[in-house]
FIMARLUM-316362 format. One record per residue (C-alpha): residue in one letter; x, y, z. Coordinates in steps of 0.25 Angstrom, whole numbers, plus 5000, padded with zeros to 4 digits. Layout:
! residues N
AXYZ/...
END
This chain:
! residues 230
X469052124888/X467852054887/X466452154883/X465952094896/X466952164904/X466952294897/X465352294898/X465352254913/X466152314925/X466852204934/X466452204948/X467752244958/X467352174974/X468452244979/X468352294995/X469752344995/X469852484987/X471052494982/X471152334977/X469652384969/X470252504965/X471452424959/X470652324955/X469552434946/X470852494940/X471252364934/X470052334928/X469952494924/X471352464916/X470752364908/X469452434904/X468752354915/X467852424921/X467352404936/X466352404949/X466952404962/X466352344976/X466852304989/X465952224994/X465252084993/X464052174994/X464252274983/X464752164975/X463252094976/X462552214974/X463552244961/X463252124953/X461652154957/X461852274949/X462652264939/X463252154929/X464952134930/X466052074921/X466751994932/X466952034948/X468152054953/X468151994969/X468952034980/X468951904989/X468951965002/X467752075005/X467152135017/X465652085017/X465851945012/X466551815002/X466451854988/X465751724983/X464551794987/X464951894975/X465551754966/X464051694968/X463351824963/X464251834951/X464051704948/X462451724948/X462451844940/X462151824926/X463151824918/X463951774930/X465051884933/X466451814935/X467151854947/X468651854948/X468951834965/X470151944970/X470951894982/X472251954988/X472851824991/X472751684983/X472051584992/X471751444986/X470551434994/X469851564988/X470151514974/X469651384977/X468351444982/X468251554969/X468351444959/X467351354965/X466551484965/X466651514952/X467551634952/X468151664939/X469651704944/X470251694957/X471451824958/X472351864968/X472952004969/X474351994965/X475252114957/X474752074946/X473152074949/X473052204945/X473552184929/X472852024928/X471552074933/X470852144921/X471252024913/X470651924924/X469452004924/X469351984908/X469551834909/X468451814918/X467551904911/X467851824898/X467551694903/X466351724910/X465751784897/X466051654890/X465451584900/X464151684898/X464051664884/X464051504886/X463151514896/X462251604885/X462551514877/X462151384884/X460651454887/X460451494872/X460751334868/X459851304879/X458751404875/X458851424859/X457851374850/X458651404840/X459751304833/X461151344841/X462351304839/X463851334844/X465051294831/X466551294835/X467451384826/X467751264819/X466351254814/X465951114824/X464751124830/X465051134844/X463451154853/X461951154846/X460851174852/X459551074851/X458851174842/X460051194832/X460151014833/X458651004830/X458551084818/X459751004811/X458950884815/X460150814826/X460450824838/X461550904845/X462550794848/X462550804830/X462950924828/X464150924839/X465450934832/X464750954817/X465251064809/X464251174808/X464351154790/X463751024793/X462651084796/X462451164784/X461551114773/X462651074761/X462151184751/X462351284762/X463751244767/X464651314758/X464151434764/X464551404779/X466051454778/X465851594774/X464651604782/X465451564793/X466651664792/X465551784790/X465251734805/X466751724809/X466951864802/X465451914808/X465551854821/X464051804818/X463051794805/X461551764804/X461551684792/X460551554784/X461151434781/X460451304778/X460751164786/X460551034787/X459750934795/X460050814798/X459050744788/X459650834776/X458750944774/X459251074773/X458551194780/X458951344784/X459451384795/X459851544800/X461051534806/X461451644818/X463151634821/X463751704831/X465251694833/X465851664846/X466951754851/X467851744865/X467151814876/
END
């Protein structure tokens, strides 16, 4: 279970009782908890107020189509992925959601019930990773700080202009370089155990010493972080 969905409710648009009911008890079994509504309506007015893990949506409901509720989820911030919920499989309907952006299109078999907390976590999961890309795509855009993103390998995989111009290159040369290279040769011998204290830490603030492209040597502070599955 992702910290997301223990942290946020998930939002049930439900006009049918019973299948709401059932649906909340689902959730409830796997420590998911839940906000139940039966309208286009009150789902609008829900996400005004309050910030959800994912929707649960019920294609069919009294006071309108639930792509106006898809639209809102979409605009919220982060977006709130929305799982639709029909009682009989129609390709046309699936179409439509995927082209919407729906996270997952599910029908209501005997085995809805059991798949649906796990459903729920899925969607949850992805939409938290594609949150932290999207974080992480305005801090490379914003930072005047050098940033850089390293493969477990130890490659550098993404820098940002600001980490490029204090080595003295560009960003296309420290695509695919491993991070040692850029350590000044008297430092070096350093960079392994440093870099299992941040496997064992999970991040360290540390000083290191690198080198520009012209040879000289000059100090850096080094803030790692260590990314971990959403």
């Amino acid at each position: 279970m992702t910290a997301t969905t223990e942290q946020r409710a998930v939002l049930i648009v439900e006009d049918d009782e019973a299948s709401a009911e059932l649906e909340r008890r689902a959730l409830a079994r796997a420590g998911m908890s839940s906000v139940v509504v039966g309208s286009v309506k009150e789902a609008l007015a829900a996400l005004e107020r309050n910030a959800f893990a994912a929707i649960l949506l019920d294609y069919h409901l009294p006071d309108g189509d639930p792509w106006t509720i898809v639209e809102a989820a979409e605009a919220q911030q982060p977006r709130v992925p929305v799982v639709i919920v029909t009682a009989q499989g129609n390709e046309r309907i699936a179409s439509e959601a995927i082209h919407r952006g729906v996270a997952d299109y599910v029908k209501k078999t005997e085995a809805f019930w059991d798949q649906l907390p796990s459903v729920l976590d899925r969607v949850t999961r992805l939409a938290n990773s594609e949150e932290g890309l999207r974080r992480l795509e305005a801090f490379f855009e914003r930072a005047h700080l050098g940033a850089a993103v390293c493969g477990q390998d130890g490659v550098i995989e993404r820098v940002n202009l600001a980490f490029a111009r204090m080595h003295g290159v560009q960003i296309d040369d420290l695509i695919g370089q491993p991070w040692a290279s850029l350590c000044a040769p008297a430092w070096r011998p350093r960079l392994d155990a440093t870099l299992q204290q941040v496997d064992v830490q999970g991040g360290l603030r540390f000083e290191a010493e690198h080198l520009r492209r012209d040879g000289t040597v000059f100090p850096v502070e080094v803030v790692t972080s260590k990314a971990t599955d959403a």
